[in-house]
N, C-alpha and C positions, 0 to 999 in steps of 0.2 A: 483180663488180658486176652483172654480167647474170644470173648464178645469183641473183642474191637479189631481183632483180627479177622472175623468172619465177617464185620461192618465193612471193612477195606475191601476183603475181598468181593463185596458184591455191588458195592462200588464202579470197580475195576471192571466186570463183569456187566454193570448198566451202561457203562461210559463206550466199550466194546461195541455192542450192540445200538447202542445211538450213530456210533460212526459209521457203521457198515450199511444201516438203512438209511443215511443219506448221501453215502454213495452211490448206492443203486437206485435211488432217487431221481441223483443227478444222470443220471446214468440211459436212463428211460426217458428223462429232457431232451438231452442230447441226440437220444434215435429217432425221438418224436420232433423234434427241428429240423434235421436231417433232409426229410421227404421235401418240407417246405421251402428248404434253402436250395434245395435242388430243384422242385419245381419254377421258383421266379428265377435261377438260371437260363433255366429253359425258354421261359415267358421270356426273358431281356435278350436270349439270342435271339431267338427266333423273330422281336420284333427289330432288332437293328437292321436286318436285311427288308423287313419292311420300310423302313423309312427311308434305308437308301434306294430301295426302289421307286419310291414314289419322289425321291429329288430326281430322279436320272426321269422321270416321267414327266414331270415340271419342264427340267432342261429341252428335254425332246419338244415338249409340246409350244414352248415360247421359242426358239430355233424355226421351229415350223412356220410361226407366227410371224416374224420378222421375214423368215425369208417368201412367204407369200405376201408380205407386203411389199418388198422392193419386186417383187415381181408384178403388182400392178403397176405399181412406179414405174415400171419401164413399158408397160404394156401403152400408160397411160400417155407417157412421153410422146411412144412412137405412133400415137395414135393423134396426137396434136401436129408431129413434124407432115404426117400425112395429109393434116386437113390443111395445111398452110400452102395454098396456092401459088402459081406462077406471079397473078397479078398481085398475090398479098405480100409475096417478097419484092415484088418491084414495088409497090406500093412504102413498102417501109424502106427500100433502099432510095427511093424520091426524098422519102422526111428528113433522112440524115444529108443528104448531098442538099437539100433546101436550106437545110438548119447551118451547113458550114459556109455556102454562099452569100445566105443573109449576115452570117457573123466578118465575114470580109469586104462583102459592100459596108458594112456599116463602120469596119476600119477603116478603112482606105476613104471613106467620104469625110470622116472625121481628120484624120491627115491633111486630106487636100484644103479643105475649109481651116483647116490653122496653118497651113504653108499660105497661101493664097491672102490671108491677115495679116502674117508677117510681112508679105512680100508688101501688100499696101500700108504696113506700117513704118517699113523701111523706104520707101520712096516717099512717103510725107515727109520721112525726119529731113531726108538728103534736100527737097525742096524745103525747106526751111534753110538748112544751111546754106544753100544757095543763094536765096532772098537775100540773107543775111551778109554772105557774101558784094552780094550786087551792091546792095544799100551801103556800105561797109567802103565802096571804093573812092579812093581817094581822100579818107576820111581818120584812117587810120595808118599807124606805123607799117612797114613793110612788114615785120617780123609777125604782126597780127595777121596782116595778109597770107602771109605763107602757112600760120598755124592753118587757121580757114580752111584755105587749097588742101592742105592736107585731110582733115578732118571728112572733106566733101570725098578725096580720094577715097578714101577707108568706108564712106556710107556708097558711094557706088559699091566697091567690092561686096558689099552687105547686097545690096539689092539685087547684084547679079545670083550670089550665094541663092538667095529667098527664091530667086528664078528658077532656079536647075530643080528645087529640093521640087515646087509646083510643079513642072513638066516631069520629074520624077514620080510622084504622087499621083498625078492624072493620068499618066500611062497606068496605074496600077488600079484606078477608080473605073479607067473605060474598059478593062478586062472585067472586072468584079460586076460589071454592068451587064457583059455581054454573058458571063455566067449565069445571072440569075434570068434572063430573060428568058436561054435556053433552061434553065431549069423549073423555070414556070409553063415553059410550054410542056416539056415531057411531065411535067407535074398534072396538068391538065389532062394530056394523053394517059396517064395512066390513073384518072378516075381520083385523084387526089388535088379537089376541085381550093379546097383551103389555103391546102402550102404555094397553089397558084396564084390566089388571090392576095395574100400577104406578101410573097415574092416583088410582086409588083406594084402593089400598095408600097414598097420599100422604095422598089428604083424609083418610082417620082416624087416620092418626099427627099431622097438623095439628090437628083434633078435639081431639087427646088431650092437646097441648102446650098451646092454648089455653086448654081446659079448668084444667087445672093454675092456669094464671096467672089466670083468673077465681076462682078458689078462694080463692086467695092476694090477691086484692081484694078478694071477698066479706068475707074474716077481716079484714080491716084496715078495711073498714066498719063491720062488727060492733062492733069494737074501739072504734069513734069514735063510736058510738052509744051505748055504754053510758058512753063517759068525757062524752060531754054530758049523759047523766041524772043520773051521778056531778056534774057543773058546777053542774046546774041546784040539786040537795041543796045541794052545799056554798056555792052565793050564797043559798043562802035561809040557810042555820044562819049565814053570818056578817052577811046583815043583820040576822037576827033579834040574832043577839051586838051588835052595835052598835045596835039598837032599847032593848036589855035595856040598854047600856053605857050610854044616851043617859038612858033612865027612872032608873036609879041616880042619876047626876050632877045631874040636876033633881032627885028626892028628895032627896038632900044636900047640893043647892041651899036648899031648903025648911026645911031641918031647920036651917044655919046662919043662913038668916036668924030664924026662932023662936029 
């Protein structure tokens, strides 16, 4: 009983001394960490202001970077507005006032050359019905007759229409004309020997279209002039035929009642 009481107690007494040296164990870990956790504190402040130093150095030095570039940008601008002479802006203000004249001769000739069609389309159609007319007399009902007359009224009205729109149109071809002419010569004068040359390269091919389409009006007047001379014969020979119609019928009026 006393052996196993002095087993116990020395026991208790190992168990004691096991705990206490590895608390002070831990204990000497813990002081030896210490320095180390404390130094990469130090390390990791000390480097954060590094690194924001070196963004705010980035920053600065690309700021710098951009804003010496818009400063040659403008150096460079005003260094081109400089070289651009008197004669180089009148030169390029020729190309655009070239460029809008030839875009208006070339409307207005277009216009007038399809006013100028219609007009000799319209005077064909109206001598036809005419023809049609003439041949047509005496031949036909009254009531055909008077459609006719009408039909003829209504293509005059067309033809005079077609007329105004022409004399509308060629008042706006001979301004477009006298545009470009002036601006082929100040084109010249100011050393812009091309947009002179094409200027007027323009107005005579315009010239030469119009031309055409006046021809082709001319001949369809022609045309209506001789079928009115032709009009004018044939109501004389058919009133004269109904004068002659009229003298018979009274003579063999005369003769039945004898």
């Amino acid at each position: 009983m006393q052996a196993v009481c002095s087993r116990s107690t020395r026991s208790v007494r190992t168990g004691g001394r096991l705990l206490a040296s590895r608390r002070h164990l831990h204990s000497r870990r813990e002081a030896a960490s210490a320095p180390l956790l404390s130094t990469a504190g130090v390390l990791l402040s000390s480097r954060e202001p590094g690194l924001l130093l070196a963004q705010q150095v980035c920053c600065s030095s690309t700021s710098a970077a951009l804003s010496s570039m818009s400063h040659l940008d403008a150096a460079s601008s005003l260094q081109q507005a400089e070289q651009l002479t008197h004669a180089a802006l009148i030169g390029r203000a020729t190309s655009l006032v070239a460029d809008g004249t030839g875009t208006l001769l070339s409307q207005s000739t277009f216009a007038l050359v399809d006013a100028l069609h219609g007009y000799a389309e319209a005077v064909h159609t109206r001598i036809a019905l005419q023809r049609r007319f003439l041949i047509s007399l005496g031949k036909v009902s009254p009531a055909d007759e008077d459609a006719l007359q009408r039909a003829i009224s209504q293509q005059k009205a067309q033809v005079s229409q077609h007329l105004d729109q022409c004399k509308r149109f060629e008042s706006t071809w001979i301004k477009a004309v006298d545009l470009c002419q002036m601006t082929a010569e100040a084109a010249s004068a100011s050393g812009s020997e091309q947009a002179s040359v094409i200027l007027t390269a323009n107005v005579q091919l315009a010239r030469s279209h119009t031309q055409r389409a006046r021809e082709a009006a001319a001949a369809a007047d022609k045309k209506l002039a001789e079928t009115k001379v032709d009009e004018i014969q044939r109501m004389a020979e058919y009133a004269s035929s109904l004068e002659d119609a009229d003298e018979l019928e009274i003579h063999e009026a005369y003769l039945r009642e004898d």
